[in-house]
KOLVONU-823130 format. One record per residue: residue in three letters; x, y, z of N, C-alpha, C, O in turn. Coordinates in steps of 0.1 Angstrom, whole numbers, padded with zeros to 4 digits. Layout:
BEGIN
<node res="ALA" n_x="X" n_y="Y" n_z="Z" ca_x="X" ca_y="Y" ca_z="Z" c_x="X" c_y="Y" c_z="Z" o_x="X" o_y="Y" o_z="Z"/>
...
END
This chain:
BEGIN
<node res="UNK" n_x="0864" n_y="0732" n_z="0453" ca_x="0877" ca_y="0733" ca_z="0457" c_x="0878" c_y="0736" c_z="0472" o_x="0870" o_y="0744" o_z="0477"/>
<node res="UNK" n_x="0888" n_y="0730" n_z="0480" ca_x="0889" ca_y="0730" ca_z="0495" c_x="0891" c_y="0746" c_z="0498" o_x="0895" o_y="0753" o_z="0489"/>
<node res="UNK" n_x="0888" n_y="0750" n_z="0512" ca_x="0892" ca_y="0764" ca_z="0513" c_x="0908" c_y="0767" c_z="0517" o_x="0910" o_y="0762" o_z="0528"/>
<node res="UNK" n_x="0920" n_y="0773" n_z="0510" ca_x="0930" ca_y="0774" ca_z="0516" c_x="0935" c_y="0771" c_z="0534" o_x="0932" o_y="0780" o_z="0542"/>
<node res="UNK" n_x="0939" n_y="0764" n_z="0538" ca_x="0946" ca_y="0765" ca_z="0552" c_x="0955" c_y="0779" c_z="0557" o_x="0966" o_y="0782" o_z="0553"/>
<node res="UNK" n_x="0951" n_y="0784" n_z="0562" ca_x="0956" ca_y="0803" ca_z="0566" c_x="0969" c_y="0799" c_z="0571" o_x="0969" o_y="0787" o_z="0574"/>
<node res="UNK" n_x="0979" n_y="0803" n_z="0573" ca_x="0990" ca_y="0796" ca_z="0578" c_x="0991" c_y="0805" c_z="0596" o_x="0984" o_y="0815" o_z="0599"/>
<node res="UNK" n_x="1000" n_y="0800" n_z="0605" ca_x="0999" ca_y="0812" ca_z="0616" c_x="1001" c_y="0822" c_z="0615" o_x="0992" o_y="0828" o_z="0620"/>
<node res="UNK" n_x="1008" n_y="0828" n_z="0610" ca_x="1011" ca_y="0841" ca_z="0611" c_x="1004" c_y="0843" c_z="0601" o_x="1011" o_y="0850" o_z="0595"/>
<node res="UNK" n_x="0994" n_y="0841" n_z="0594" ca_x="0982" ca_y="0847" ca_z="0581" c_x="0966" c_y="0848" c_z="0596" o_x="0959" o_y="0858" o_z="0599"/>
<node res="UNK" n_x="0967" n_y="0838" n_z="0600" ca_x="0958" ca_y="0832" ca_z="0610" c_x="0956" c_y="0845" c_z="0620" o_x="0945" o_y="0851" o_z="0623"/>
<node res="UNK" n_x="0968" n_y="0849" n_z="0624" ca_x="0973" ca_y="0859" ca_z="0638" c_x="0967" c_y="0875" c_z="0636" o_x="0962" o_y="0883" o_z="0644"/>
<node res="UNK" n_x="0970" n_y="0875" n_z="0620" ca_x="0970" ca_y="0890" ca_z="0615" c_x="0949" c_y="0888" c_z="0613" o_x="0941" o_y="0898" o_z="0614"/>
<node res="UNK" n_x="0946" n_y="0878" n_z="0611" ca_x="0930" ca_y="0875" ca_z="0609" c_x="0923" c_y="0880" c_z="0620" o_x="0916" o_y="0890" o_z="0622"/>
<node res="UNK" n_x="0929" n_y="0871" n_z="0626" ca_x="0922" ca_y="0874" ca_z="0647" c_x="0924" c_y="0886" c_z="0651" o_x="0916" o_y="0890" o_z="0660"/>
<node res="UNK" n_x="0933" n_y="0894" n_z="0647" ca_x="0943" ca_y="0912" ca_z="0650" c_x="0930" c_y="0917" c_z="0644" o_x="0923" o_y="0924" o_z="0652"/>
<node res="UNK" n_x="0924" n_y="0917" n_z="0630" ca_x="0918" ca_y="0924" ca_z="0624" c_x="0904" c_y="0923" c_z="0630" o_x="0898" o_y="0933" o_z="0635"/>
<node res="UNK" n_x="0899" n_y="0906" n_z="0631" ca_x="0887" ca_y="0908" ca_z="0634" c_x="0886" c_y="0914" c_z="0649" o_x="0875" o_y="0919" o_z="0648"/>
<node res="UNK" n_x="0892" n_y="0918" n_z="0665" ca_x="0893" ca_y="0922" ca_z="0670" c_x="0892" c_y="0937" c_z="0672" o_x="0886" o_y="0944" o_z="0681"/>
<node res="UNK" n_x="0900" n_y="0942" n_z="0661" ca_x="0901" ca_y="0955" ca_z="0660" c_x="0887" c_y="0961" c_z="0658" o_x="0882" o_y="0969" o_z="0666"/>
<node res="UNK" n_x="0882" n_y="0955" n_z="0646" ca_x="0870" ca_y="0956" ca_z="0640" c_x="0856" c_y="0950" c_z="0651" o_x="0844" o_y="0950" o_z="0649"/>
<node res="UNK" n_x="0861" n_y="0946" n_z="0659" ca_x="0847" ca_y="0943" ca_z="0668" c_x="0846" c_y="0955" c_z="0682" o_x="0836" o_y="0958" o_z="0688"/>
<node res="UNK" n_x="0858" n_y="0958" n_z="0683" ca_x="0867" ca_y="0966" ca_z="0690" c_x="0856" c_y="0981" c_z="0688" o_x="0846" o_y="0985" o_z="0695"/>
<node res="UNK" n_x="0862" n_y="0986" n_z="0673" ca_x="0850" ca_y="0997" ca_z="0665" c_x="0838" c_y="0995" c_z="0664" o_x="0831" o_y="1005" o_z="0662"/>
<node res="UNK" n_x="0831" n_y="0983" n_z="0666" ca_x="0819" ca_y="0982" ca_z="0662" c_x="0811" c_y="0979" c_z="0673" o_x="0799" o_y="0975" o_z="0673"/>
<node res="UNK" n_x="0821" n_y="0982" n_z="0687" ca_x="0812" ca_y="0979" ca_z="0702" c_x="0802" c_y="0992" c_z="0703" o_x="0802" o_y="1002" o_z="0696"/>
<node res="UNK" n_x="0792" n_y="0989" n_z="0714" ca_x="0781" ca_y="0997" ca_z="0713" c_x="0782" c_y="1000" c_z="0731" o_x="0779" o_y="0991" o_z="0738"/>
<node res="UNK" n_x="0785" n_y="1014" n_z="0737" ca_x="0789" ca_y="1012" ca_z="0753" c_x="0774" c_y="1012" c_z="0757" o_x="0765" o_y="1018" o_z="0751"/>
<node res="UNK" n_x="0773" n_y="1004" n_z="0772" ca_x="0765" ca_y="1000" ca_z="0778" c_x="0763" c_y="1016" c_z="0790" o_x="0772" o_y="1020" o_z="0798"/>
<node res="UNK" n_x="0750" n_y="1021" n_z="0788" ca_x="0746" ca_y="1031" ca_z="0798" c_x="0737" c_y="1029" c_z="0809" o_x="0725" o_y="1027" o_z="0810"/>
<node res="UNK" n_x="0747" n_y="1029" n_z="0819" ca_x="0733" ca_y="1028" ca_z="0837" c_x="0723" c_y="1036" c_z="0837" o_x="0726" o_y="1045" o_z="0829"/>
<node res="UNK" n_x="0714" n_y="1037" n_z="0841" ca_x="0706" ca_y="1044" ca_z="0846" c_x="0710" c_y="1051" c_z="0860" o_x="0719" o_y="1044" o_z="0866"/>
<node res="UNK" n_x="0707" n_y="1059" n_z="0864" ca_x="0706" ca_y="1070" ca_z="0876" c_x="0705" c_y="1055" c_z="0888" o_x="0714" o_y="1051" o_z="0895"/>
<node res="UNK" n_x="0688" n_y="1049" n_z="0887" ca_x="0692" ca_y="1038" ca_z="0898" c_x="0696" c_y="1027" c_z="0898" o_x="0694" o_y="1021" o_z="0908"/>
<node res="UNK" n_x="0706" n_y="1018" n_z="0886" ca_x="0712" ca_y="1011" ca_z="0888" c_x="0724" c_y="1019" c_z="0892" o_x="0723" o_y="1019" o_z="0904"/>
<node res="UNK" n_x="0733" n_y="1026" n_z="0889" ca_x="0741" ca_y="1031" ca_z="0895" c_x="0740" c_y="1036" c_z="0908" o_x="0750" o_y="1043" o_z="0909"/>
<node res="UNK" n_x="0734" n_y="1037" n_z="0918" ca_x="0730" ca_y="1038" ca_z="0930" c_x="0728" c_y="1025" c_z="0934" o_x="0738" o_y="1026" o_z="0941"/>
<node res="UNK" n_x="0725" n_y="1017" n_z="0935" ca_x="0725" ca_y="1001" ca_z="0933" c_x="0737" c_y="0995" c_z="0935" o_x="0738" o_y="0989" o_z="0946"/>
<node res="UNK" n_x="0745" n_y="0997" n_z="0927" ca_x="0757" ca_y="0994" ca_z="0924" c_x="0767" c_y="0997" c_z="0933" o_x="0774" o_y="0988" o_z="0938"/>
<node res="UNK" n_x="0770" n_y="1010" n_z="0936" ca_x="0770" ca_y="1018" ca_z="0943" c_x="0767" c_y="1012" c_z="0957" o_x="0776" o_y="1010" o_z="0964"/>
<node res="UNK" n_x="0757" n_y="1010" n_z="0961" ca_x="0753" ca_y="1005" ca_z="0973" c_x="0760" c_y="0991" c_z="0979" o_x="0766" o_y="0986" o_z="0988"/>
<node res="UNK" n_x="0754" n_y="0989" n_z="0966" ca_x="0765" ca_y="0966" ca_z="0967" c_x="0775" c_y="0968" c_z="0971" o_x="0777" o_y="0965" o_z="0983"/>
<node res="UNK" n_x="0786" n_y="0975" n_z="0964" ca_x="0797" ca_y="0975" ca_z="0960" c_x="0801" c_y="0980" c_z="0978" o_x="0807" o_y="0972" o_z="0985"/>
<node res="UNK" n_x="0798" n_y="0990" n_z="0983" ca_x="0801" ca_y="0997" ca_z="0998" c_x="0796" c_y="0986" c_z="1005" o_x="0800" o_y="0989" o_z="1016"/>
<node res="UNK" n_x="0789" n_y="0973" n_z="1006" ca_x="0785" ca_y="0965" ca_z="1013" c_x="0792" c_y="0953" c_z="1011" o_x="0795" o_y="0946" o_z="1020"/>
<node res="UNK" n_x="0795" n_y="0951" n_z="0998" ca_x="0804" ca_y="0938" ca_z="1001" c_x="0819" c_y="0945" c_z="1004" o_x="0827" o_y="0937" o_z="1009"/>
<node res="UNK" n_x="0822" n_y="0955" n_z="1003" ca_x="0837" ca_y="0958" ca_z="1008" c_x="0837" c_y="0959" c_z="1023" o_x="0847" o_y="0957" o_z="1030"/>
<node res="UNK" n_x="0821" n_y="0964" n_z="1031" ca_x="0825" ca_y="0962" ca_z="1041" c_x="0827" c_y="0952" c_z="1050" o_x="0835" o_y="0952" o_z="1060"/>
<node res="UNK" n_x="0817" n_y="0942" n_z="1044" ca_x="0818" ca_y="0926" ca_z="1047" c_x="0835" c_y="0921" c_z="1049" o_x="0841" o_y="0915" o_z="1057"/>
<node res="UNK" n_x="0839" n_y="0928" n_z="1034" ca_x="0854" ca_y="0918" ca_z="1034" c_x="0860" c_y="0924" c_z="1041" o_x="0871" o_y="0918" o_z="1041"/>
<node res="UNK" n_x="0859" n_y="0935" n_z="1051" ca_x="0868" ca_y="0944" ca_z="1059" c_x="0866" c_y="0937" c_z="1070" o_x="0876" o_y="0933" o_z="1077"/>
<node res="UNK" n_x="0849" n_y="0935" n_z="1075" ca_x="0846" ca_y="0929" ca_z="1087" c_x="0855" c_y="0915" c_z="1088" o_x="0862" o_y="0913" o_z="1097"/>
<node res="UNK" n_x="0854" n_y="0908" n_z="1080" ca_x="0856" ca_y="0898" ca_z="1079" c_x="0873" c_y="0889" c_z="1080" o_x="0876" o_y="0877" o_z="1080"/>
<node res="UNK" n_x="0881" n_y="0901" n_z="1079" ca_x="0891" ca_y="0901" ca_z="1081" c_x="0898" c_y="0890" c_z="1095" o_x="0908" o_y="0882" o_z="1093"/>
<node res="UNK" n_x="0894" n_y="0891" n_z="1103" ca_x="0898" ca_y="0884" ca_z="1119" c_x="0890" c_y="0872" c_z="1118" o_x="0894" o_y="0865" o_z="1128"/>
<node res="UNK" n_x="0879" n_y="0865" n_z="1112" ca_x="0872" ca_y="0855" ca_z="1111" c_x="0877" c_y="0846" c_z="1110" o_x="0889" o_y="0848" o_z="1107"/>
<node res="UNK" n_x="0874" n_y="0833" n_z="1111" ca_x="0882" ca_y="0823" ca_z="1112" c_x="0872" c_y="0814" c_z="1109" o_x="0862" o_y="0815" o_z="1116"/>
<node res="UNK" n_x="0872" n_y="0801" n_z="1099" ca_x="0868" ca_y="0793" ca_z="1093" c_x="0871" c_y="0788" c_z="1081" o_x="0879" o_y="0794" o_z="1074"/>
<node res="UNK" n_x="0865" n_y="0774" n_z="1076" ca_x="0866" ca_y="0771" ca_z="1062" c_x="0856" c_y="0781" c_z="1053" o_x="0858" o_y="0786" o_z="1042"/>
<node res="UNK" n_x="0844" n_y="0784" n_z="1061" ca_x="0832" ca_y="0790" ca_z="1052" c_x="0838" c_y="0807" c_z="1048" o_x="0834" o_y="0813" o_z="1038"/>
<node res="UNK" n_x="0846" n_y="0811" n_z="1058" ca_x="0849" ca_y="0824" ca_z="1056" c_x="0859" c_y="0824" c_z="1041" o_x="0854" o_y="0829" o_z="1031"/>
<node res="UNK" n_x="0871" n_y="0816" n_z="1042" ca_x="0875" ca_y="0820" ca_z="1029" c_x="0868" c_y="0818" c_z="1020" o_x="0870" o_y="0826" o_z="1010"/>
<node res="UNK" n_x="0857" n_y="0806" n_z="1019" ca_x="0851" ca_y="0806" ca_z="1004" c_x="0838" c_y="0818" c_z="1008" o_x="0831" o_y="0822" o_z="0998"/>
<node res="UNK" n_x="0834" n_y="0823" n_z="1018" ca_x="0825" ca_y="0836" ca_z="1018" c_x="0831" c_y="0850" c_z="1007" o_x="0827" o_y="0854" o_z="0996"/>
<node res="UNK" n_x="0843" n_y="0853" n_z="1017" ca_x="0854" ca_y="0859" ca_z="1006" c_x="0859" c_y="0859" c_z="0996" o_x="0862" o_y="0869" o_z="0990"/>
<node res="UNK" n_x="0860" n_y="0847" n_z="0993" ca_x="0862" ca_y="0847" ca_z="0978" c_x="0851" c_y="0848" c_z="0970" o_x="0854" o_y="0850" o_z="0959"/>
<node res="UNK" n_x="0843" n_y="0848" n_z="0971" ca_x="0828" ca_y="0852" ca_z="0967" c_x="0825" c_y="0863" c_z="0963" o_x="0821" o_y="0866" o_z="0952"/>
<node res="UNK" n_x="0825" n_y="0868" n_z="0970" ca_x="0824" ca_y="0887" ca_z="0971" c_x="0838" c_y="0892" c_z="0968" o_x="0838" o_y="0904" o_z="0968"/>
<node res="UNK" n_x="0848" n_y="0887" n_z="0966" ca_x="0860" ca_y="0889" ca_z="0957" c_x="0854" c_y="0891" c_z="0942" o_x="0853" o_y="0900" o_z="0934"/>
<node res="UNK" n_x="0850" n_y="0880" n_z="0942" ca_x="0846" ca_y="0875" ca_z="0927" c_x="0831" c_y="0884" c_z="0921" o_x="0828" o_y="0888" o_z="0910"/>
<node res="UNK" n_x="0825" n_y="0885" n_z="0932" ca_x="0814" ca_y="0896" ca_z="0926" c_x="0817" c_y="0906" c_z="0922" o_x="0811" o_y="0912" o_z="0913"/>
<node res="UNK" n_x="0831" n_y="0913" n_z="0929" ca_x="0837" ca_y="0930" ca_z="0927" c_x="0841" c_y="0926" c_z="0915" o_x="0838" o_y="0934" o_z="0906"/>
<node res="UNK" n_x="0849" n_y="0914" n_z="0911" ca_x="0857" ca_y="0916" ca_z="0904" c_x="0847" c_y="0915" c_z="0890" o_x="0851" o_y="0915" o_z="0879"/>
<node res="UNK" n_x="0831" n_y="0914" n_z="0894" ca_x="0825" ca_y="0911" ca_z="0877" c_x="0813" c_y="0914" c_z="0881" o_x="0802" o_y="0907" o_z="0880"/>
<node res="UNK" n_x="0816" n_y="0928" n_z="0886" ca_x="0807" ca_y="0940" ca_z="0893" c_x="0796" c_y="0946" c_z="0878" o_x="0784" o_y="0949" o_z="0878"/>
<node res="UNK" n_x="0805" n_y="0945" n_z="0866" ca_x="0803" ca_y="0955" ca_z="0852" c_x="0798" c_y="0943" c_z="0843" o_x="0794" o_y="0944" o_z="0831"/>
<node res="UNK" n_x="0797" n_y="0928" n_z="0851" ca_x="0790" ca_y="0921" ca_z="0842" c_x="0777" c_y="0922" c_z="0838" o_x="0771" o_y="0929" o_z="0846"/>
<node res="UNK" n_x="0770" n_y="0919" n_z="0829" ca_x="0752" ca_y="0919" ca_z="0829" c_x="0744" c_y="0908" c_z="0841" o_x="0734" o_y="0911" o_z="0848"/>
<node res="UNK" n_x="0749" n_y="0902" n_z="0841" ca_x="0740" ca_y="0892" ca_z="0848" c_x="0745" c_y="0891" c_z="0863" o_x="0753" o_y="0882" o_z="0866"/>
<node res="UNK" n_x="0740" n_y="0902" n_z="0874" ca_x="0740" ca_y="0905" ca_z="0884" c_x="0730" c_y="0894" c_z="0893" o_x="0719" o_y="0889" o_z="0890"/>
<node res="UNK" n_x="0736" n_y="0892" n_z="0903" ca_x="0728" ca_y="0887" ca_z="0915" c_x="0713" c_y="0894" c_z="0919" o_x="0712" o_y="0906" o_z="0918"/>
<node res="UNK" n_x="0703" n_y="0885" n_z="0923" ca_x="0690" ca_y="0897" ca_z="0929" c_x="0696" c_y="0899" c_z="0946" o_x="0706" o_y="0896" o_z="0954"/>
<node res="UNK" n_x="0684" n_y="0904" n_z="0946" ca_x="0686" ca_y="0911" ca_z="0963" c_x="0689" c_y="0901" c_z="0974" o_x="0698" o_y="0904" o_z="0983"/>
<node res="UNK" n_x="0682" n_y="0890" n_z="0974" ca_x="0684" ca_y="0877" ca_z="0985" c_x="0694" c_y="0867" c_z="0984" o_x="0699" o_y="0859" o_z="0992"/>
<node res="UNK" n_x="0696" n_y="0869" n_z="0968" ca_x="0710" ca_y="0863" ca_z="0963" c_x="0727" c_y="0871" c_z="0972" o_x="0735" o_y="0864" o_z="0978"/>
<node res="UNK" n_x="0727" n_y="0885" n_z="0970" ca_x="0736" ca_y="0888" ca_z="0970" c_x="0736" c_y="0891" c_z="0985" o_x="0748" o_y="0891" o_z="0990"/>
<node res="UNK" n_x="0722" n_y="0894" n_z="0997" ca_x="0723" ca_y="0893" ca_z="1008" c_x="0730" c_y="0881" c_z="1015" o_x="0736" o_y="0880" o_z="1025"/>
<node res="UNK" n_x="0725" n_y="0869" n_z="1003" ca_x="0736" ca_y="0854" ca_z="1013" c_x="0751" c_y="0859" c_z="1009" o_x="0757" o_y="0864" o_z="1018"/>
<node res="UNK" n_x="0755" n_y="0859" n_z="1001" ca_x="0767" ca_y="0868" ca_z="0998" c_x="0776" c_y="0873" c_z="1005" o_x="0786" o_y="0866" o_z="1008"/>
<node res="UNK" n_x="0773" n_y="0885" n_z="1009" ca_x="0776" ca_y="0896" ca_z="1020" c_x="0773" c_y="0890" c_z="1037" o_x="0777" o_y="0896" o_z="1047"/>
<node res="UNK" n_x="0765" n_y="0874" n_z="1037" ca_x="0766" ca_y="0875" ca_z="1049" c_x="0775" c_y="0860" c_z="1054" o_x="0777" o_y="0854" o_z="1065"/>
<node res="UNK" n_x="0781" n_y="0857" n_z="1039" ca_x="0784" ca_y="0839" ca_z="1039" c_x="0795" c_y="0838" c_z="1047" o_x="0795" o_y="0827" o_z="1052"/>
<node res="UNK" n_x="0807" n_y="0847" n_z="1050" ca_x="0817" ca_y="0849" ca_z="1059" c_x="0816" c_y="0848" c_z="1073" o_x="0824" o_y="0843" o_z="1081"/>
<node res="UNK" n_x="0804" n_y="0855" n_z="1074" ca_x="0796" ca_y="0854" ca_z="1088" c_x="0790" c_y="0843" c_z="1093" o_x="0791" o_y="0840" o_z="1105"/>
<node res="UNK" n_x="0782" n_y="0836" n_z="1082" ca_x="0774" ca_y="0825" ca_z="1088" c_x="0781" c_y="0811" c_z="1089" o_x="0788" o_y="0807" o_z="1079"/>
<node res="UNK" n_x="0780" n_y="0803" n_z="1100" ca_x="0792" ca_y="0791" ca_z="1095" c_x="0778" c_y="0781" c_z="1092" o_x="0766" o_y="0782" o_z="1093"/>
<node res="UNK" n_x="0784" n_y="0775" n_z="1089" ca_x="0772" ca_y="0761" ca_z="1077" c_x="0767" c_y="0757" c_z="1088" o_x="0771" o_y="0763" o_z="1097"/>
<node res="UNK" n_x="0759" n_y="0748" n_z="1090" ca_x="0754" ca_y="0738" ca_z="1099" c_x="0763" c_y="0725" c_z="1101" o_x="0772" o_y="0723" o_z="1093"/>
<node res="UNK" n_x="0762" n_y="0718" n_z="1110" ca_x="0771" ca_y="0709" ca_z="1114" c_x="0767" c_y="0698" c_z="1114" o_x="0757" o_y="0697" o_z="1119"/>
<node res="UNK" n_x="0773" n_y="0686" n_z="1107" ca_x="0769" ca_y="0674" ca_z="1096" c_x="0766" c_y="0667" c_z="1113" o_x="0773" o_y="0667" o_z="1123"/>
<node res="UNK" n_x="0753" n_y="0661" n_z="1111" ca_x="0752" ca_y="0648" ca_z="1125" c_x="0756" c_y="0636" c_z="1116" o_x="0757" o_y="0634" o_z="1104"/>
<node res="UNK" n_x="0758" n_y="0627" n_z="1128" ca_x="0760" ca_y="0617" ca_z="1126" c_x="0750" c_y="0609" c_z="1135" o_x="0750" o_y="0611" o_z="1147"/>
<node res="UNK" n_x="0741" n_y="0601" n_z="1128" ca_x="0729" ca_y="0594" ca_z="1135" c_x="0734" c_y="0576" c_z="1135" o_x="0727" o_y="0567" o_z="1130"/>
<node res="UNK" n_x="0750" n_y="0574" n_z="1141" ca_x="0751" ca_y="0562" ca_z="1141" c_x="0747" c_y="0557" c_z="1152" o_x="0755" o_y="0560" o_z="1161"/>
<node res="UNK" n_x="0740" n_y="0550" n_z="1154" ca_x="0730" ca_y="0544" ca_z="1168" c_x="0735" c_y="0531" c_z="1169" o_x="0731" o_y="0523" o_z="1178"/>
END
C-alpha cells in the first residue's frame, strides 16, 4: 500500500517537530584555550584590514572586503582557512591583481 501524502499543514507541524527535536539533541561545540586565541587573533586582523581599507580604491578592494566580510560572518564555522590562506585574505584589499598585457605585435 502507497505511503499516505502528509498534507501542508500535516507536513509544517512534521518539519516543527523534527527541528525541535534536533534542536534537543544538538551536542555544543567546545574551543580549546588555543583555538580561541586564534580566533581571537584572526578576528582583530581582519577587522583591522577592513578599517584600513576603508579609503582604498579599486575593483580588487571591494571583492578583498567582501571576503573578510564573509569570513567574520562564518567565523563559528568548522572549516576554517589555514594560515597562508587567510594571510591572502587580510591582505587582498591591499594588493591590486597584476595587470593583463596585451602581446598584440
Amino acid at each position: 500500500m502507497a505511503q499516505n501524502k502528509l498534507t501542508p499543514l500535516q507536513q509544517v507541524e512534521a518539519d516543527r517537530k523534527a527541528a525541535a527535536e534536533k534542536k534537543a539533541n544538538k551536542v555544543s561545540r567546545t574551543f580549546s584555550d588555543e583555538e580561541k586565541a586564534t580566533r581571537k587573533e584572526r578576528v582583530g586582523k581582519a577587522k583591522d584590514a577592513l578599517a584600513r581599507s576603508v579609503g582604498a580604491k579599486g575593483d580588487h578592494v571591494t571583492a578583498g572586503r567582501a571576503a573578510l566580510k564573509q569570513y567574520l560572518r562564518q567565523i563559528n564555522e568548522p572549516n576554517q582557512p589555514d594560515d597562508q590562506r587567510f594571510e591572502m585574505l587580510v591582505e587582498a584589499p591591499f594588493k591590486a591583481p597584476p595587470k593583463k598585457r596585451d602581446n598584440n605585435r
